[in-house]
C-alpha positions as CSV (number, residue, x, y, z in Angstrom):
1,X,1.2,119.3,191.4
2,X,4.2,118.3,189.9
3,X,4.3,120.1,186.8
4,X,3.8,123.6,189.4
5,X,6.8,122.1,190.7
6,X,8.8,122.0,187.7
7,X,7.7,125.5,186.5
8,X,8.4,127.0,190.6
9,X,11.8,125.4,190.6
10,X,12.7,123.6,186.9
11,X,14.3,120.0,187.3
12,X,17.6,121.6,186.0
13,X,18.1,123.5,189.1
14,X,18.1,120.3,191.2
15,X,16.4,118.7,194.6
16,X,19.3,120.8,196.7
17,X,17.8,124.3,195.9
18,X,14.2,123.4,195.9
19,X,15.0,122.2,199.3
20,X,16.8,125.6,199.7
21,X,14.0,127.1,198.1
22,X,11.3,125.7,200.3
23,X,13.5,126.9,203.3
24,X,13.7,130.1,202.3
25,X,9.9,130.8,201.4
26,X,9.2,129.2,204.5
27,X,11.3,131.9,206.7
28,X,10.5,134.3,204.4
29,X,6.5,134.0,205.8
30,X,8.0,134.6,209.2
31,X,10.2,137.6,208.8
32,X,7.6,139.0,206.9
33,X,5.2,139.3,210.1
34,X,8.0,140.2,211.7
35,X,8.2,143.4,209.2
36,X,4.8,145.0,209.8
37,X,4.9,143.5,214.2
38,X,8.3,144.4,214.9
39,X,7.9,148.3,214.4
40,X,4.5,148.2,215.6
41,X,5.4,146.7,219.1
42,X,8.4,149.1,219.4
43,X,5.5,151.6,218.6
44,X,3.3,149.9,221.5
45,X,5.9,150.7,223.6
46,X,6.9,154.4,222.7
47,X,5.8,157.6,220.4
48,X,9.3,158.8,220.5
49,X,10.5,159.2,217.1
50,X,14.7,158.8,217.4
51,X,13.2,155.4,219.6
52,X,11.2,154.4,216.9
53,X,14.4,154.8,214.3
54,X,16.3,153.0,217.2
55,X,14.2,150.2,216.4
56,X,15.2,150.1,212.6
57,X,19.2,150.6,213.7
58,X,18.5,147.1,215.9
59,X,17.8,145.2,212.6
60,X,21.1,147.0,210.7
61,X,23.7,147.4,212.4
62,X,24.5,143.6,213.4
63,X,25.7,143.5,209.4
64,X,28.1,146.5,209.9
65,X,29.4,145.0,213.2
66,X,29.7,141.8,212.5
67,X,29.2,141.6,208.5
68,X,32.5,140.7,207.7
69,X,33.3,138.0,210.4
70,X,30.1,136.3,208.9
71,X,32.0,136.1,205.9
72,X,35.1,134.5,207.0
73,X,32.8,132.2,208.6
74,X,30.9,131.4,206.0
75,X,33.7,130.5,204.0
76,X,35.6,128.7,206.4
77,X,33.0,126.0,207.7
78,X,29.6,124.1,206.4
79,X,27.7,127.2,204.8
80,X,24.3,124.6,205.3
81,X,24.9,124.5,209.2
82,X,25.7,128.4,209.6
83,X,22.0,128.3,208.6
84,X,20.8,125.6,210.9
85,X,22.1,127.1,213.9
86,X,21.6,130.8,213.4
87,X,18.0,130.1,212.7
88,X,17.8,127.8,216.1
89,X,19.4,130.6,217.9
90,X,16.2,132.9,216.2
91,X,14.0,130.7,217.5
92,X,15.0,130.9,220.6
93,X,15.2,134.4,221.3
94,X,11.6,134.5,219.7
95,X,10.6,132.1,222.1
96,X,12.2,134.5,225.1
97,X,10.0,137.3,223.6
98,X,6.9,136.1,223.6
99,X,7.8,135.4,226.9
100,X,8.6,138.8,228.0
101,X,4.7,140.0,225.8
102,X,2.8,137.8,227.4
103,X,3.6,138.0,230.7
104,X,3.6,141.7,230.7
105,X,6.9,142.6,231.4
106,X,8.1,143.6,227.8
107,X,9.7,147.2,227.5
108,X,11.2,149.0,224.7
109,X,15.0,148.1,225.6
110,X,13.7,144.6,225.5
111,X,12.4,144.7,222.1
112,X,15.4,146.7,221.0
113,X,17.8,144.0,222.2
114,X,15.5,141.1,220.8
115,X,15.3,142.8,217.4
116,X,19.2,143.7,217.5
117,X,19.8,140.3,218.4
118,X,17.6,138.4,215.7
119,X,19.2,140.9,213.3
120,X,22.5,139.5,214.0
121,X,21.6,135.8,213.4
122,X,19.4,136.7,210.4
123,X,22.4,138.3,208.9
124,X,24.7,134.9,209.6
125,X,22.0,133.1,208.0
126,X,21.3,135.4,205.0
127,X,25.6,135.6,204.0
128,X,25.4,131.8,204.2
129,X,22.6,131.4,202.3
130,X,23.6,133.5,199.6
131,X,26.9,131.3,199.3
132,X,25.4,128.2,199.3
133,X,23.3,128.9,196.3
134,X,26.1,128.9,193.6
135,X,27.5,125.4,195.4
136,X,24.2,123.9,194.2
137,X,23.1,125.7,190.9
138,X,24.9,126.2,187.9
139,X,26.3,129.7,187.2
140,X,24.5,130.0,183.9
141,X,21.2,129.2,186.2
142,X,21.9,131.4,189.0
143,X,19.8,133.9,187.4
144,X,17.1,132.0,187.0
145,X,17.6,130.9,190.9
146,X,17.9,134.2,192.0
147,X,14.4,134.9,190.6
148,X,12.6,132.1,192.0
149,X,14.0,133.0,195.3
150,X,12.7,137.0,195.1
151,X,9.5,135.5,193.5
152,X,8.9,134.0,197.1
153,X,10.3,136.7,199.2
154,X,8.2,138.9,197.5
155,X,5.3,136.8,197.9
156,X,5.0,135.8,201.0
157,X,7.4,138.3,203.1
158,X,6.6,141.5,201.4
159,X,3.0,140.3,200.3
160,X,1.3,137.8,202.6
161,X,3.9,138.5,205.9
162,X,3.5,142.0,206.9
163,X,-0.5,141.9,206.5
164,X,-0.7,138.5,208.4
165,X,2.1,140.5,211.0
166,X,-0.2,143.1,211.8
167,X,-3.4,141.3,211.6
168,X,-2.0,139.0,214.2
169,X,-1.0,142.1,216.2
170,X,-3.9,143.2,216.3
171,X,-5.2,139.6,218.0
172,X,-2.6,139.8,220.6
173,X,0.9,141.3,220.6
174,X,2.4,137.9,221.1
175,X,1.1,135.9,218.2
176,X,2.7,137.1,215.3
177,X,6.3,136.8,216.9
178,X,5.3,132.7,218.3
179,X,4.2,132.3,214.7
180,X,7.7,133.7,213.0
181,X,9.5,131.1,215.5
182,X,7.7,128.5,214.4
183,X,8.1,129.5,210.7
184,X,12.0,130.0,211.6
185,X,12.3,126.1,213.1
186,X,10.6,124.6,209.9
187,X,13.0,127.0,208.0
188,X,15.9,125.0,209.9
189,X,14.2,121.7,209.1
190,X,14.0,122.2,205.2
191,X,17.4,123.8,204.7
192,X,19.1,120.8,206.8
193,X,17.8,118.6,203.9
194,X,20.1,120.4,201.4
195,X,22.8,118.4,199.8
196,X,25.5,120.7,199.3
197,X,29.5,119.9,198.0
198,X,32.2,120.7,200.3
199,X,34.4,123.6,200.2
200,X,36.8,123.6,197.0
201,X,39.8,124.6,199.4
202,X,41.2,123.5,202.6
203,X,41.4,126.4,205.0
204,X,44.1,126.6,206.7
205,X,42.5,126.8,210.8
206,X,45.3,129.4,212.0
207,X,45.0,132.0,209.4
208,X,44.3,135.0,210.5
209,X,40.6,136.6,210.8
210,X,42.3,139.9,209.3
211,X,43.9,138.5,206.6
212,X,40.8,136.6,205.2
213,X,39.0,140.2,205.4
214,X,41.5,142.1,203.9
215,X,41.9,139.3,200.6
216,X,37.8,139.8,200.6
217,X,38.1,143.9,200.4
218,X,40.9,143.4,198.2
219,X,38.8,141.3,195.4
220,X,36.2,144.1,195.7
221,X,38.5,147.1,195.0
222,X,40.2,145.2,192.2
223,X,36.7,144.2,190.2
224,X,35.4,147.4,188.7
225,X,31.6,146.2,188.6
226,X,31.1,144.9,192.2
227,X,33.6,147.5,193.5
228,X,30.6,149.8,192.0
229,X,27.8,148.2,193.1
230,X,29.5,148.1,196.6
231,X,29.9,152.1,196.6
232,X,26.4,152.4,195.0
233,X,24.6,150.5,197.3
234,X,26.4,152.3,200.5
235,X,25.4,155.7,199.2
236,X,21.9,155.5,198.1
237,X,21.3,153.7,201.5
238,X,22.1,156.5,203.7
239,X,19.1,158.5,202.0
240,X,16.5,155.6,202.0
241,X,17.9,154.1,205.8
242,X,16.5,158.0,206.4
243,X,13.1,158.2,204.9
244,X,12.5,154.3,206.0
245,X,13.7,154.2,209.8
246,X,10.2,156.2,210.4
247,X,8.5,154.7,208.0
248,X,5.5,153.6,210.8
249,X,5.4,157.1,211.4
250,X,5.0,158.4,208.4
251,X,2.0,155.5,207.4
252,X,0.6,155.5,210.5
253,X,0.2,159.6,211.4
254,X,1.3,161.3,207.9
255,X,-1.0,158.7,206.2
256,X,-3.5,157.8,208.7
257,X,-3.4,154.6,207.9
258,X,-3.0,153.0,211.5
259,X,-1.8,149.6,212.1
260,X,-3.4,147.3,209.5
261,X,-2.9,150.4,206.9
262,X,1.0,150.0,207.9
263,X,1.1,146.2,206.9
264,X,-0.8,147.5,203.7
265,X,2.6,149.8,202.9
266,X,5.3,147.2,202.7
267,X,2.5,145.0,200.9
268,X,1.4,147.4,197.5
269,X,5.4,147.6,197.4
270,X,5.8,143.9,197.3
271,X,3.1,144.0,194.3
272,X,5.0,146.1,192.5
273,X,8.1,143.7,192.9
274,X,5.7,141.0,191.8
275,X,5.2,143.3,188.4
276,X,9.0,143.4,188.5
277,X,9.4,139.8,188.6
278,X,7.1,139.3,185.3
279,X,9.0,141.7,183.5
280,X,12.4,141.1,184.4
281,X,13.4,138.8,181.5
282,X,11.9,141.7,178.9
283,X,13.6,144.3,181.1
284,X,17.1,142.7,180.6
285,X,16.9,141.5,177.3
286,X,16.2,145.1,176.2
287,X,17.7,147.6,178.7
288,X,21.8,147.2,179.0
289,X,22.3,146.7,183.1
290,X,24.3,150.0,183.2
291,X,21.5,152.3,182.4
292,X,19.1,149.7,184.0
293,X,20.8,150.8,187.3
294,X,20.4,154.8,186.2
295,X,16.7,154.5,185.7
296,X,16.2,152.3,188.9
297,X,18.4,155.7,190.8
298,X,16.2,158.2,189.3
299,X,13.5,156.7,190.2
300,X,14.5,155.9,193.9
301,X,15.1,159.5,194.1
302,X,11.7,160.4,192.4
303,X,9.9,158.2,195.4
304,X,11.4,160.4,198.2
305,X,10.3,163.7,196.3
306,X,6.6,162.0,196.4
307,X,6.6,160.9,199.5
308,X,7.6,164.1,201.2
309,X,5.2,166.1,199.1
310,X,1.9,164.4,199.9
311,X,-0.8,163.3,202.2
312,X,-2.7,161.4,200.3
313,X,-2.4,157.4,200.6
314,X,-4.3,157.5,197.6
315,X,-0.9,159.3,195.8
316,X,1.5,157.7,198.5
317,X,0.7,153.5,197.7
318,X,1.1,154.1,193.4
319,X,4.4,155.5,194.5
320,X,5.0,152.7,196.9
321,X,3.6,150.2,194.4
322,X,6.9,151.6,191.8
323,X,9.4,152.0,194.5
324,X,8.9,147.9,194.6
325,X,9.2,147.4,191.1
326,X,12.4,149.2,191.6
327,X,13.9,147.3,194.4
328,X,13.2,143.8,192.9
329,X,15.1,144.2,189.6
330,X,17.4,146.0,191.2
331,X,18.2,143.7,193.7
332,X,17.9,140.4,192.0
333,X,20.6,142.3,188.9
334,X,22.9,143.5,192.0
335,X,23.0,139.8,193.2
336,X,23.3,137.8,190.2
337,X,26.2,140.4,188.6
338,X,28.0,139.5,192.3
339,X,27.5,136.0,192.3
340,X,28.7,135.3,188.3
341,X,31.9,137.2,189.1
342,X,32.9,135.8,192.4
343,X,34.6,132.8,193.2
344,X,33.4,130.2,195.1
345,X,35.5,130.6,197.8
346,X,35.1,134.2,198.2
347,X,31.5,133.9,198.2
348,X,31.4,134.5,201.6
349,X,33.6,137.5,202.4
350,X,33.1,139.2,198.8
351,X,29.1,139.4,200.3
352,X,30.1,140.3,203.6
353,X,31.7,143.3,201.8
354,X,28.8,143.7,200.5
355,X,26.6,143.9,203.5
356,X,28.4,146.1,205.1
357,X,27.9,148.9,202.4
358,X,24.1,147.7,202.3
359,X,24.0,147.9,206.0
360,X,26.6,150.9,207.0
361,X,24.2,153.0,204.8
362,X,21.2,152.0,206.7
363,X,22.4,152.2,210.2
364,X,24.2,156.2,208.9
365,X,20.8,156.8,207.4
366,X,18.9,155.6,210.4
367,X,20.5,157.6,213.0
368,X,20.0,160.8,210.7
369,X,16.4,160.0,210.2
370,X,15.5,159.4,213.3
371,X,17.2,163.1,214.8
372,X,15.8,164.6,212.0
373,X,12.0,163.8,213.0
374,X,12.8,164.0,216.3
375,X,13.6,168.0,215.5
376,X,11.8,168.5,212.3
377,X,9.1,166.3,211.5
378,X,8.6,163.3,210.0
379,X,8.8,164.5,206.5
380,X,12.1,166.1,207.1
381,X,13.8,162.1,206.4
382,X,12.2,162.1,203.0
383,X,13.2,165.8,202.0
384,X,16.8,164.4,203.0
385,X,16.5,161.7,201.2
386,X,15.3,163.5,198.1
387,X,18.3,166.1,198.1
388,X,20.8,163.6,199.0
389,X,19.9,161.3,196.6
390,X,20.1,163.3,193.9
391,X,23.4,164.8,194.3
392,X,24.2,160.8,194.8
393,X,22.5,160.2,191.6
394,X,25.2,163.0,189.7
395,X,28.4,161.7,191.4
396,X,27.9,158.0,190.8
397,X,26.5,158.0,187.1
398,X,29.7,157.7,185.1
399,X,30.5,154.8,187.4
400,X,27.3,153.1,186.9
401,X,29.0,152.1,183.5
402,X,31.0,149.2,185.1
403,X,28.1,146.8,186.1
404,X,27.5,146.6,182.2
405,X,30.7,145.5,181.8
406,X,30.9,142.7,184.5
407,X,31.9,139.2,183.5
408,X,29.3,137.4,181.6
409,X,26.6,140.0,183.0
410,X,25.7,142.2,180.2
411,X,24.6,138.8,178.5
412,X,20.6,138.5,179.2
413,X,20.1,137.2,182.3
414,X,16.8,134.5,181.4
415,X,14.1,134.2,183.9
């Protein structure tokens, strides 16, 4: 058992991440039921498609509201507690709920406001997180780190979550959100076990909220590679916030692949971040991370053109199955090229940054999805998304040069 131990989490990365580690596999399980449950109890509750989308805009817009007050937060006080208590505070409104499903009295605006308001404290949690890792690993390991940690959330949220999610739907529209708080609470338990140094600066308590924000934007515009990555992110986004926000839709009518078939979706995708993961040393030790990002763009904008096109979930989960591939090594490049370059102390608001060009272009992308089934259909997100996302793909290219020229970054980044 221990030498699976040392290969999961090698003794060079320390007891603070693998307790970091288990917490976030641990959550990971529950927010991965919550992937395939959450749309499909907004879908118990309605057929309306902009509804449906509204369910999506719930989950992102608490980064673009509040995104960059997580960061002066996180950067201010104990990144380990942030996570404590915005996972308690999960729990809790899971708890509420269940509540609210069991007893019958559940409605769409309730899960709405439940899903906006877990969104929020997920996000508080997430920024933290992501700050707290370099405090405990080395920066040459952070790669290595990052994988592990997108080896589990590809595992169990993306693989084992969203089939379990609807599964346990399908028992009772209660269970799978009573299991995700229980999930959350041992979550809270593990990370609290983390043995994290202290801030390297004293922050001065009367600074201004503004002035923290503003130094955070300021970083961003002033380092070519995450200033890219920032814009990059933001605009691709907008397409695939589109094509996503009705994503039950499009499995569950377009498909016909009905609830259980929905949970099936998100899962081939997470297998094809699992083939991501096996390859990622190989990928970045041949393939420089500037035309890594091209390729990972073309074929984002590839997946909308095959999506839109066909009927077939025979054609539609190989596509899905890539699209993961995709997102994996481009997310776990995106984070490690950000976390290399930024100080410690700007962590926090340097992610928040961040998160808000993740999430603006999901909540922008949402809202046009959702109007544009409403009116058109629900392949009209994906044709969107095609078109958009390849005049994105033209404009940003050039620009894409930047990440390979990021501090330490275009070094191979082991696994």
């Amino acid at each position: 058992m221990s030498r699976v131990l040392d290969v999961v989490a090698p003794p060079r990365l320390g007891t603070p991440f693998r307790w970091l580690l288990a917490s976030s596999w641990t959550s990971n399980v529950g927010d991965g039921i919550a992937i395939a449950a959450g749309p499909l109890l907004v879908a118990s509750q309605t057929d309306e498609p902009f509804l449906v989308a509204l369910a999506a805009l719930a989950v992102w817009a608490p980064p673009l509201l509040f995104g960059l007050y997580a960061g002066v937060l996180t950067d201010r006080i104990d990144r380990r507690r942030i996570v404590m208590t915005v996972d308690l505070v999960r729990v809790a409104v899971l708890t509420v709920l269940v509540t609210f499903v069991v007893t019958g009295a559940v409605s769409v605006v309730v899960v709405l406001v439940a899903l906006f308001a877990l969104g929020t404290a997920e996000m508080f949690a997430d920024n933290a997180s992501a700050a707290l890792l370099p405090m405990v690993v080395a920066r040459d390991d952070l790669a290595i780190a990052n994988s592990r940690l997108q080896v589990g959330f590809i595992t169990v949220n993306q693989l084992v979550g969203p089939p379990l999610g609807a599964l346990l739907f399908a028992a009772g529209s209660a269970w799978p959100f009573a299991a995700q708080a229980l999930l959350v609470l041992v979550g809270a338990v593990l990370v609290s076990r983390v043995a994290a140094p202290t801030l390297p600066r004293e922050v001065d308590s009367v600074s201004k909220v503004s002035h923290d924000i503003a130094e955070g934007f300021r970083w961003v515009w002033h380092h070519a590679a995450v200033r890219t990555l920032v814009l990059t992110i933001f605009t691709f986004n907008i397409t695939f916030g589109a094509a996503w926000s009705v994503l039950v839709l499009y499995a569950t009518e377009r498909l016909d692949l009905g609830a259980v078939g929905f949970g099936l979706v998100t899962t081939v995708g997470a297998a094809g971040g699992l083939l991501g993961t096996l390859s990622y040393g190989w990928i970045t030790r041949h393939v420089s991370l500037g035309d890594l990002m091209r390729i990972g763009l073309v074929i984002e904008t590839l997946t909308h053109l095959g999506l839109a096109l066909t009927t077939e979930p025979l054609v539609a989960l190989p596509i899905f199955f890539v699209f993961g591939a995709h997102a994996f090594v481009w997310g776990t490049t995106s984070i490690t090229v950000r976390q290399r370059a930024v100080p410690t102390e700007l962590q926090g608001r340097v992610g928040s940054v961040y998160l808000v060009g993740v999430f603006g272009g999901l909540v922008a992308g949402s809202g046009i999805g959702g109007l544009l089934a409403q009116h058109h259909g629900v392949t009209a997100p994906f044709w969107f998304a095609f078109v958009g996302s390849a005049v994105f793909v033209v404009l940003i290219w050039r620009q894409l040069s930047h990440i390979a020229h990021a501090d330490g970054a275009d070094a191979p980044l082991a696994v």
